[in-house]
C-alpha positions in Angstrom: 0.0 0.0 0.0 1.2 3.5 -1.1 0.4 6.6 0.9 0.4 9.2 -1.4 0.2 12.9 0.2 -2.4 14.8 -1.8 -0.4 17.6 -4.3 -2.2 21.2 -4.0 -1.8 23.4 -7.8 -3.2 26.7 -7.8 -3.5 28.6 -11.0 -5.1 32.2 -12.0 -8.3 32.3 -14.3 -9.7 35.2 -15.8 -13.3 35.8 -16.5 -14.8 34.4 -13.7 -18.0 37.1 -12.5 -20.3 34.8 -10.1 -21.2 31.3 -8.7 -22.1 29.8 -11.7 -18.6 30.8 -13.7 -17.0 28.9 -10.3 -19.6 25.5 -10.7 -18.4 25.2 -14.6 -14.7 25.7 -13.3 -15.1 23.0 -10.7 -16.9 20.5 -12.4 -14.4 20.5 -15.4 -11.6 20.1 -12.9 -12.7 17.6 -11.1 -13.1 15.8 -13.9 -10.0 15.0 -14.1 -8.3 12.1 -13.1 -7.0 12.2 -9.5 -8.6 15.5 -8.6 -9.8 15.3 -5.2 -11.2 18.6 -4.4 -11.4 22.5 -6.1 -11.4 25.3 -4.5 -11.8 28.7 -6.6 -11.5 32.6 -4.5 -13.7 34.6 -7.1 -12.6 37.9 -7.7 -14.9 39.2 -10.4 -13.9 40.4 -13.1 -10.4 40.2 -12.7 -8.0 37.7 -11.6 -9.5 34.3 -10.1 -7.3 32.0 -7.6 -8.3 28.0 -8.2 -6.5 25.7 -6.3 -6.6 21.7 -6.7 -5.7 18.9 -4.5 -5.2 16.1 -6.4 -3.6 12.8 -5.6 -1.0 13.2 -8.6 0.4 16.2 -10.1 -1.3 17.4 -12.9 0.0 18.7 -16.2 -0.5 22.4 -16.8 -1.6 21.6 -20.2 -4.3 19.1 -18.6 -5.5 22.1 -16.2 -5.8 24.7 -19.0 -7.8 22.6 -21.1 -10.0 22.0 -18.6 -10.7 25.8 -17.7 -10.7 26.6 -21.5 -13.7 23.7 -22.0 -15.5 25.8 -18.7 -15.0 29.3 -20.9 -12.5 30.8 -19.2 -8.9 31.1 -19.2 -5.9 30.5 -17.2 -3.5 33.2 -17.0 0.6 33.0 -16.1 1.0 34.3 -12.4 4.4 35.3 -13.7 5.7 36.5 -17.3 
């Protein structure tokens, strides 16, 4: 038996304005395989913070997809 710690990601999504722009988010995320549990801080109209626990880490390319098939998009915290 492994115990695996649970691996938190948090990313910024734009375009997020009210509770159902964060149920889209969240259901797409946690759609994906080893998500555990996604927690978004709206800010709207500007700058969202999501963050996922997940029992693996997740590719960055897996997440973005994800937020781009909920309508929004993620956004580099850093250039």
């Amino acid at each position: 038996m492994s115990t695996t710690s649970p691996t938190t990601t948090t990313v910024s999504v734009s375009g997020m304005t009210c509770g159902h722009c964060v149920s889209a988010v969240s259901e797409e995320l946690e759609a994906l395989e080893g998500v555990e549990s996604v927690d978004v801080e709206l800010n709207p109209g500007g700058i969202s913070t999501v963050t996922i626990t997940s029992t693996k880490d997740l590719p960055h390319a897996d997440i973005g997809e994800a937020v781009a098939e909920a309508g929004y998009l993620v956004v580099a915290n850093e250039a």
